[in-house]
DOSE-497316 format. One record per residue (C-alpha): residue in one letter; residue number from 0; x negated, y, z negated. Coordinates in nm, 3 decimals, padded with zeros to 5 digits. Layout:
REM residues N
A,NUM,X,Y,Z $
...
//
This chain:
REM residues 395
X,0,-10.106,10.517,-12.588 $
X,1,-09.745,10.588,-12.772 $
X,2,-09.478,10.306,-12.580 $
X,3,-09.246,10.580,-12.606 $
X,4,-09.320,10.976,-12.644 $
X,5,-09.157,11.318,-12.711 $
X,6,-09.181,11.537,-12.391 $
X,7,-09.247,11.834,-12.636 $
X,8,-09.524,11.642,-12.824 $
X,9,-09.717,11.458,-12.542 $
X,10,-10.011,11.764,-12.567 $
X,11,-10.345,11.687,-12.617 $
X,12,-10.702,11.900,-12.585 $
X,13,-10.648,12.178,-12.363 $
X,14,-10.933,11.961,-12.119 $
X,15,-10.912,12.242,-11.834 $
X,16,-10.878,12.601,-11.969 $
X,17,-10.634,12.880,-11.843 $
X,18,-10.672,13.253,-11.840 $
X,19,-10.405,13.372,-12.105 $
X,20,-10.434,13.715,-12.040 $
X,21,-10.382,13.690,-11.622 $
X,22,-10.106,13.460,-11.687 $
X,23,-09.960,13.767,-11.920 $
X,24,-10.051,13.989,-11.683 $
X,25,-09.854,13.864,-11.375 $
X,26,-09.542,13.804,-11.561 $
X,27,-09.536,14.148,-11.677 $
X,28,-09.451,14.317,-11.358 $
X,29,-09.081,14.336,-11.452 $
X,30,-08.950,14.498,-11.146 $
X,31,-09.013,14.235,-10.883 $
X,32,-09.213,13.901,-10.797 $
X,33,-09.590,14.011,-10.684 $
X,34,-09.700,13.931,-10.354 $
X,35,-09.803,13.533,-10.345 $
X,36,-09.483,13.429,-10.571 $
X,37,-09.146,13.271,-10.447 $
X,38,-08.880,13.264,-10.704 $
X,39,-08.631,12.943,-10.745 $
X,40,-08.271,12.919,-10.697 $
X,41,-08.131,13.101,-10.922 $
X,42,-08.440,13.204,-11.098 $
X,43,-08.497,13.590,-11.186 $
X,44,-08.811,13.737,-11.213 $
X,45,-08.961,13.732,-11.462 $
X,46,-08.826,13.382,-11.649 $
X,47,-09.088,13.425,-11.946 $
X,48,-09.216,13.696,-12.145 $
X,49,-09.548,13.780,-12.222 $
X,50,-09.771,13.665,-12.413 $
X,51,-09.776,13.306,-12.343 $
X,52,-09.957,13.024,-12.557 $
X,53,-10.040,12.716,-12.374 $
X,54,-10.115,12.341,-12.457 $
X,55,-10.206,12.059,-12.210 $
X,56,-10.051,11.746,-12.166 $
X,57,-10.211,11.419,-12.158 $
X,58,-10.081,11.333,-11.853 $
X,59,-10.199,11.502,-11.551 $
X,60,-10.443,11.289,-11.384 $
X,61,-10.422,11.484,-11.041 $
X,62,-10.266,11.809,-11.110 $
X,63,-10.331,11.962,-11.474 $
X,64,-09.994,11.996,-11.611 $
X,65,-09.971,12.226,-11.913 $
X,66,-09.676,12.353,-12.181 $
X,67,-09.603,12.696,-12.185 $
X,68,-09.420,12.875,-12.455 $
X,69,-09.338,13.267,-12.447 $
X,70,-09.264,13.549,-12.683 $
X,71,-08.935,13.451,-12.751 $
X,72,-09.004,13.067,-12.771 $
X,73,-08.887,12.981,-12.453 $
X,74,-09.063,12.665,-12.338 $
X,75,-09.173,12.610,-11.956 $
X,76,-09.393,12.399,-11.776 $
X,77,-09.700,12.519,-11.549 $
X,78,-09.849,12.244,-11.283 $
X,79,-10.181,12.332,-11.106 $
X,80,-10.413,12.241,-10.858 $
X,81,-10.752,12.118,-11.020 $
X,82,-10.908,12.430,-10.811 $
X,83,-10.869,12.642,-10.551 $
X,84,-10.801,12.518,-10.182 $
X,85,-11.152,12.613,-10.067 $
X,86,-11.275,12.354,-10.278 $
X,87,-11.044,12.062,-10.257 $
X,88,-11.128,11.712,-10.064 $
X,89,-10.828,11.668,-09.982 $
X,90,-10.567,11.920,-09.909 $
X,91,-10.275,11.670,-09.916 $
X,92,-10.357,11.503,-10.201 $
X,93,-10.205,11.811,-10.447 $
X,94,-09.939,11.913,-10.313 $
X,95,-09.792,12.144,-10.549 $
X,96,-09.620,12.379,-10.352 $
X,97,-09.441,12.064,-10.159 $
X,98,-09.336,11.984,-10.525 $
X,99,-09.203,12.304,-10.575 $
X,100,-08.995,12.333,-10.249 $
X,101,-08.850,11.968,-10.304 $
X,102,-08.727,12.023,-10.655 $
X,103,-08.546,12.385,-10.504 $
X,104,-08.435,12.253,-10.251 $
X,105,-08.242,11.926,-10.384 $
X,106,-08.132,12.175,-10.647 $
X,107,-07.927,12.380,-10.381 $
X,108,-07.841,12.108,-10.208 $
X,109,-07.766,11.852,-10.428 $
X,110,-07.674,11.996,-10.723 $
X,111,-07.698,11.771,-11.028 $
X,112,-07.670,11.441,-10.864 $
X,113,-08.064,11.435,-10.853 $
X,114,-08.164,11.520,-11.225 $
X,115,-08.439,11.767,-11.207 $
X,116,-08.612,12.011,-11.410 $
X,117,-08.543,12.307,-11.245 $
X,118,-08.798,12.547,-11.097 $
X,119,-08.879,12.890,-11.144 $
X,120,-09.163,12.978,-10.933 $
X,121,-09.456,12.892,-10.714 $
X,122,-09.794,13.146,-10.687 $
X,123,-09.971,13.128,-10.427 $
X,124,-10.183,13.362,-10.518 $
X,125,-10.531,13.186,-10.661 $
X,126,-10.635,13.508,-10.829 $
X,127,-10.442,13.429,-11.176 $
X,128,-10.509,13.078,-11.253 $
X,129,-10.787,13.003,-10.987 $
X,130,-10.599,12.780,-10.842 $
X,131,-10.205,12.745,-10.667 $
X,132,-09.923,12.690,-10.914 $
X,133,-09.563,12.664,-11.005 $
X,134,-09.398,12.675,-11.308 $
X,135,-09.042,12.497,-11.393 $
X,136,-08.781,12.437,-11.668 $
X,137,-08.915,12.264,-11.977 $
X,138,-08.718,11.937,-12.050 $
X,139,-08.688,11.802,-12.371 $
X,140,-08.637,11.425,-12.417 $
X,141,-08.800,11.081,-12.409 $
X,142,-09.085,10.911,-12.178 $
X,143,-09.143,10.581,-12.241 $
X,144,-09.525,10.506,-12.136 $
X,145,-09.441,10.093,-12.184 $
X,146,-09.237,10.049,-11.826 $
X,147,-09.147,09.682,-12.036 $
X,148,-08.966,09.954,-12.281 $
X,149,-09.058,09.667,-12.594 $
X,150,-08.982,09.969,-12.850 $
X,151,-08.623,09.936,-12.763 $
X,152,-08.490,09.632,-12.955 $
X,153,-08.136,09.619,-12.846 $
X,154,-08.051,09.474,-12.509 $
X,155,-07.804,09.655,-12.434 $
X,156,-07.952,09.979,-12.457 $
X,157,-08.227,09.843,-12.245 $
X,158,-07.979,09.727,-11.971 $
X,159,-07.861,10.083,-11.967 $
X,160,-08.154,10.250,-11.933 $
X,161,-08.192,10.028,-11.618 $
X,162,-07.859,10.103,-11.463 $
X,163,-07.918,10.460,-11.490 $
X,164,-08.317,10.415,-11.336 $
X,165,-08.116,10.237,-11.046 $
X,166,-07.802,10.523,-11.050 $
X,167,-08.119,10.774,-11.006 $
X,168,-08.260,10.573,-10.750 $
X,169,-07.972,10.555,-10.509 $
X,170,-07.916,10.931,-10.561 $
X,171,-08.205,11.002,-10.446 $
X,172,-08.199,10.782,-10.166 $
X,173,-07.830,10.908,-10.059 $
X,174,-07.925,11.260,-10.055 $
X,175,-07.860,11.428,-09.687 $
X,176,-08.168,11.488,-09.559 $
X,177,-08.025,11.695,-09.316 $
X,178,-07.886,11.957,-09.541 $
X,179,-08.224,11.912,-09.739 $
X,180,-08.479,11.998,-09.439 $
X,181,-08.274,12.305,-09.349 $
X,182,-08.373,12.440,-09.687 $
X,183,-08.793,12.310,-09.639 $
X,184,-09.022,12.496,-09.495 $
X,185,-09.168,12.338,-09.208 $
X,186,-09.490,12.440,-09.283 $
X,187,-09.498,12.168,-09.591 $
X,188,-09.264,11.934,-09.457 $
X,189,-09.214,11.750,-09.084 $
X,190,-08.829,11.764,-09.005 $
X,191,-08.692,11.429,-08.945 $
X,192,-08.678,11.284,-08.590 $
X,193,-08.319,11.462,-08.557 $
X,194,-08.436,11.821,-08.600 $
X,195,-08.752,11.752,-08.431 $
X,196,-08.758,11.687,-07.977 $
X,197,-09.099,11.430,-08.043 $
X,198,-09.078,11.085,-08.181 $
X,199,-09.332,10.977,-08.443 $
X,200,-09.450,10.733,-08.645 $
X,201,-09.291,10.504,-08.893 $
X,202,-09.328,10.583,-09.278 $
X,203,-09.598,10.273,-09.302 $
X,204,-09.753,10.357,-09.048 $
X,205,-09.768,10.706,-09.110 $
X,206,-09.886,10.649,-09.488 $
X,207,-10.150,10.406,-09.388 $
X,208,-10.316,10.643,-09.168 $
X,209,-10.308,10.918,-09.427 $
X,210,-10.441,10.659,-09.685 $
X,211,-10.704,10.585,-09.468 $
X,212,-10.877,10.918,-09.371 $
X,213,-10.844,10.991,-09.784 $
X,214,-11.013,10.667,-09.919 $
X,215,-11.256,10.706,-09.618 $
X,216,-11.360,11.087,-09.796 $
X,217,-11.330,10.942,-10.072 $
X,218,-11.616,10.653,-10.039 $
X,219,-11.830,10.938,-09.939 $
X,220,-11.919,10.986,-10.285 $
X,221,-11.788,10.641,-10.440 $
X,222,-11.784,10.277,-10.321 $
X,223,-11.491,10.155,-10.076 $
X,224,-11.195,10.036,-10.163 $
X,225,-11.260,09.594,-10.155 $
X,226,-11.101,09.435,-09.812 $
X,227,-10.943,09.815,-09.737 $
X,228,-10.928,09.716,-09.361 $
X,229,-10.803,09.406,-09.351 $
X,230,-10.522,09.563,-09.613 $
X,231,-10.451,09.861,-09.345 $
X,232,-10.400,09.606,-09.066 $
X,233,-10.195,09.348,-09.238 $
X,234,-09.939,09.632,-09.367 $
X,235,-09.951,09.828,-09.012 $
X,236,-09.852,09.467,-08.880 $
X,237,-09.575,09.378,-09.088 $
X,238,-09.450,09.688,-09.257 $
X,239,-09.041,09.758,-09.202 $
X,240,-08.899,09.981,-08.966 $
X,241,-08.800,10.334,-09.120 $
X,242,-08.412,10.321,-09.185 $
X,243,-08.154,10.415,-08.948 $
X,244,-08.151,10.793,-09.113 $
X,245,-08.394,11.002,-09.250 $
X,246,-08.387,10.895,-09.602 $
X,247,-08.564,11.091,-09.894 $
X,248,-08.817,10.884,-10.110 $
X,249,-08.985,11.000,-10.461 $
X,250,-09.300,10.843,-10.359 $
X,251,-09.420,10.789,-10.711 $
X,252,-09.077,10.655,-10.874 $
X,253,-09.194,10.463,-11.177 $
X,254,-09.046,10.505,-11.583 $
X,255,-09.298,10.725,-11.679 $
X,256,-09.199,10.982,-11.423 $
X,257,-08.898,10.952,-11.538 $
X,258,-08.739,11.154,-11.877 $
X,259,-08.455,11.051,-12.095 $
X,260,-08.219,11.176,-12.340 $
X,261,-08.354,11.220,-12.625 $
X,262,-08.089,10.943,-12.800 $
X,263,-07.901,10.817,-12.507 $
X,264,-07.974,10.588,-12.269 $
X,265,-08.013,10.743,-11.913 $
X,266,-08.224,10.933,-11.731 $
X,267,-08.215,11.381,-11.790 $
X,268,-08.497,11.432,-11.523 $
X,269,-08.717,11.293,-11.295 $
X,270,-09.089,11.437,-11.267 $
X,271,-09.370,11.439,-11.041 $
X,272,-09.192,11.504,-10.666 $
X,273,-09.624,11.557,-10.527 $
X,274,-09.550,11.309,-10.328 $
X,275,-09.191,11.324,-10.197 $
X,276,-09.154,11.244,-09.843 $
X,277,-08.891,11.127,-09.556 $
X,278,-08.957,10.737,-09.613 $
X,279,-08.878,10.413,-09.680 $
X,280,-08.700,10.341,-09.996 $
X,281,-08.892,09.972,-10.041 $
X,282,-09.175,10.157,-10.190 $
X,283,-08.969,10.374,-10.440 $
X,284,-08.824,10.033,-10.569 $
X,285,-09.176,09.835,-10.543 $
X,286,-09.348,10.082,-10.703 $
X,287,-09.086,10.127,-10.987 $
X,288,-09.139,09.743,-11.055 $
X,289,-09.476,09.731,-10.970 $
X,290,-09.608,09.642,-11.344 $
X,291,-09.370,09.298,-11.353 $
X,292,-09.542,09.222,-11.046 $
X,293,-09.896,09.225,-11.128 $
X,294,-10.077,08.962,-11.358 $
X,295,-10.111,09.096,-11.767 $
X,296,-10.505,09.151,-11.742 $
X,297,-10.427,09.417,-11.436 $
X,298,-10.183,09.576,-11.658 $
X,299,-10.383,09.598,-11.971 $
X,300,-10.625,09.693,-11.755 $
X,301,-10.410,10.026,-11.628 $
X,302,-10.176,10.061,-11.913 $
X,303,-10.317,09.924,-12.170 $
X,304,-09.958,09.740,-12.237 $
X,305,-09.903,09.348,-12.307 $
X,306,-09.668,09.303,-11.967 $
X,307,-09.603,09.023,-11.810 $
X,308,-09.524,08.907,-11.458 $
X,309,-09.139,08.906,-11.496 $
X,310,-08.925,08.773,-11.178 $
X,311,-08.602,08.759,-11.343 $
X,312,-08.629,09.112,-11.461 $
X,313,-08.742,09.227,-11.085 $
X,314,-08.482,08.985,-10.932 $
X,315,-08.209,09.161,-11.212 $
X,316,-08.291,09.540,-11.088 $
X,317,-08.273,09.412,-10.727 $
X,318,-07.959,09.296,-10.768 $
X,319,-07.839,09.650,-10.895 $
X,320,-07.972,09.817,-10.646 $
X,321,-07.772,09.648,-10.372 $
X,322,-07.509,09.628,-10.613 $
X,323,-07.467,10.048,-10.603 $
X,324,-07.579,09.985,-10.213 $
X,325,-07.230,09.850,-10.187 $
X,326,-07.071,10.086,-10.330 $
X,327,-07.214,10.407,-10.206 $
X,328,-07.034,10.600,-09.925 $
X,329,-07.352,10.718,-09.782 $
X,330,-07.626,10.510,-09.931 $
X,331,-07.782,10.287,-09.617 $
X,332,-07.687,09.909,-09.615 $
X,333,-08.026,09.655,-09.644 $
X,334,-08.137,09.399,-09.857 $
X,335,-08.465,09.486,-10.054 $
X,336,-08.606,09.119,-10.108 $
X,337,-08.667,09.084,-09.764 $
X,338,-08.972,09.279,-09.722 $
X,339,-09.075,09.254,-10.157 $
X,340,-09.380,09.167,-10.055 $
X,341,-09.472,09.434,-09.800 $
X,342,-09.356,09.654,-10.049 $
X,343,-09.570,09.525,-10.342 $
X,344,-09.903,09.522,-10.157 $
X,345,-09.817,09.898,-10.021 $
X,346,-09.803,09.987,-10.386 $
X,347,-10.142,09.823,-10.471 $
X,348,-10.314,09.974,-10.176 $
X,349,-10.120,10.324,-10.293 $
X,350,-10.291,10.269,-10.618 $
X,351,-10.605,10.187,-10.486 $
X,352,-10.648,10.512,-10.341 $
X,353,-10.529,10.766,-10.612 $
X,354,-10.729,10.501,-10.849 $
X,355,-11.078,10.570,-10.639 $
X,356,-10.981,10.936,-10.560 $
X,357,-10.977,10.957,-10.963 $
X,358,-11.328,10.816,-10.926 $
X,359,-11.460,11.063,-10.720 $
X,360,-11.341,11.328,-10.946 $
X,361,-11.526,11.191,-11.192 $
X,362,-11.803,11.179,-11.042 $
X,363,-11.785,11.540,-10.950 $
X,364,-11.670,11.617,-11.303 $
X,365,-11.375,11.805,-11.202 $
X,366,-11.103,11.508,-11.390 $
X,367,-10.809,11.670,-11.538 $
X,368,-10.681,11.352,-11.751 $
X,369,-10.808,11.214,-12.132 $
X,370,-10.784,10.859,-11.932 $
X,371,-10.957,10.965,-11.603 $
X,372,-11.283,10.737,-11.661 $
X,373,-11.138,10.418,-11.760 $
X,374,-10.871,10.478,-11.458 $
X,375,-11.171,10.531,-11.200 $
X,376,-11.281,10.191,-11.282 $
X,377,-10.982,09.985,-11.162 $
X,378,-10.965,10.085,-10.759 $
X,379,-11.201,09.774,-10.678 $
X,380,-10.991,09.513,-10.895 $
X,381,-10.663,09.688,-10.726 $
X,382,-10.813,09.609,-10.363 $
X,383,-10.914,09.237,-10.456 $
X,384,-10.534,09.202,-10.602 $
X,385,-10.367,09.306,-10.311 $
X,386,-10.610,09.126,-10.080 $
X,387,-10.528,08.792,-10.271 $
X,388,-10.107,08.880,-10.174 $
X,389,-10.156,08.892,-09.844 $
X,390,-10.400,08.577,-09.846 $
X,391,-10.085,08.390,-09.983 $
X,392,-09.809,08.539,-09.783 $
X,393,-09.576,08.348,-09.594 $
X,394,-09.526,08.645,-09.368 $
//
């Protein structure tokens, strides 16, 4: 794997075919939106002309994600479910259309504080594609696969790439979640305790259960996830409080999610909102610095990348974070290192999961990613990882 890619040259085999021609066909009603479509902000129907050529990209692991280009050359992204509803295991575990609602919605809300590709619109309708979709702005810039970003020589330039992963970070974290939900649809997302008359659970607690009803579906077909219990219990025991105020969280807020400018150093877009959620923002930062965390062999393992365990680097991004923490207006006051270890064995058990659920797609034959295979493998080294943490924790 490239350390650093091209967004517009990332394409590989096209590993899970589309139908051209119904594609072409629903974007050439050019009156209005067909039934089962729901247009973005600012988006008119329809954004692309027919015909379309498509490539795949070689990411994609849960939902196929695949480049468009039109009849005029206009570029645009298309993410999918791997098939239609009826047949998924889990229903939460692609969430496109929460994907699609979150990116409109910070859009109208937050403007460009949030850097986003912007989205044109979600179908519905399974008919076209087999399968629920959206289909958003094309972004053209840098990825960098290596989260150690060794291709960059100059030190400076990799300082700034961190500032701006931390700038993108708080953003996200300071957006008003109150303005936000009033644009959601409930029906995808649960309001935040203020616009809601029950109390519920805390984010761990909340994510642990969901974890566990998925990896138990999940062993149904492959093994269990090593010392998954004792993992659920020691997290349910001492995972944080949720903050004072709802607070927005990527869920999956790592480099490679993240794309740059094609020469400078900060961040143009950030992709991959499937798992966006009213949380704690501990994880976003744990699993952003996950990789400096874990021991080289689990990261060749994953990535395939010579990275090392690297405290002063972690310690260095920390320190930014509370640095902007300071200085934000709206941002809520708390000190990250306190619960770093809570927060690294929630991303390992996080892992663990989409890891085995990769597994069992596998096994069905349904994987959408050129990596899927070697990725199934590494859900039972994951579980003995995280159970070795919390053997050693001073908690």
């Amino acid at each position: 794997m490239a350390h650093v890619v091209d967004t517009e040259q990332d394409i590989g085999p096209v590993r899970s075919p589309l139908d051209t021609s119904a594609l072409d066909r629903l974007l050439s009603n050019n009156s209005t939106p067909p039934r089962g479509v729901h247009l973005g902000y600012g988006t008119a129907w329809s954004p692309l002309r027919a015909p379309l050529s498509i490539e795949q990209f070689k990411f994609g692991q849960s939902n196929p994600t695949y480049l468009l280009t039109d009849a005029d050359g206009k570029k645009a992204v298309l993410r999918k479910k791997p098939s239609s509803n009826a047949k998924l295991i889990s229903k939460t575990a692609h969430a496109i259309e929460r994907e699609f609602y979150m990116l409109d919605a910070i859009l109208k809300t937050s403007g460009s504080s949030v850097p986003i590709a912007r989205p044109y619109f979600l179908c519905e309708d399974e008919q076209y594609v087999g399968a629920v979709f959206y289909v958003m702005e094309f972004v053209k810039g840098r990825i960098f696969h290596d989260p150690s970003l060794s291709i960059l020589k100059d030190e400076a330039e990799r300082d700034a790439i961190w500032h701006s992963v931390v700038d993108v970070a708080l953003a996200i974290h300071s957006v008003n979640a109150e303005r936000l939900f009033d644009e959601l649809p409930e029906k995808h997302f649960r309001k935040p305790a203020s616009k809601a008359k029950h109390s519920s659970a805390g984010y761990f607690a909340r994510q642990v259960k969901s974890l566990s009803k998925i990896q138990q579906l999940q062993s149904e077909t492959v093994k269990q996830i090593p010392h998954f219990d004792e993992l659920s219990q020691w997290l349910l025991k001492y995972g944080p409080e949720d903050p004072p105020h709802s607070t927005l969280i990527h869920g999956d807020f790592k480099i490679d999610n993240l794309v740059f400018h094609p020469t400078e150093p900060r961040v143009i877009a950030v992709l991959d909102w499937e798992l966006c959620t009213m949380g704690h923002p501990l994880f976003d930062l744990s699993n952003l610095l996950q990789p400096f965390m874990m021991t080289p062999e689990m990261n060749l393992a994953f990535s395939k990348f010579d990275i090392k365990q690297d405290p002063e680097l972690v310690s260095k991004v920390l320190g930014l974070y509370r640095s902007g923490l300071r200085k934000s207006p709206v941002a809520w006051r708390w000190d990250p290192e306190q619960y770093w270890k809570v927060g690294t064995v929630f991303g390992l058990y996080r892992v663990g999961v989409i890891c085995q659920g990769i597994a069992q797609r596998v096994e069905k034959g349904i994987a959408s990613s050129a990596q899927a295979k070697q990725t199934s493998l590494l859900f039972p080294l994951v579980g003995e990882f995280a159970y070795k943490l919390i053997k050693v924790s001073k908690l």
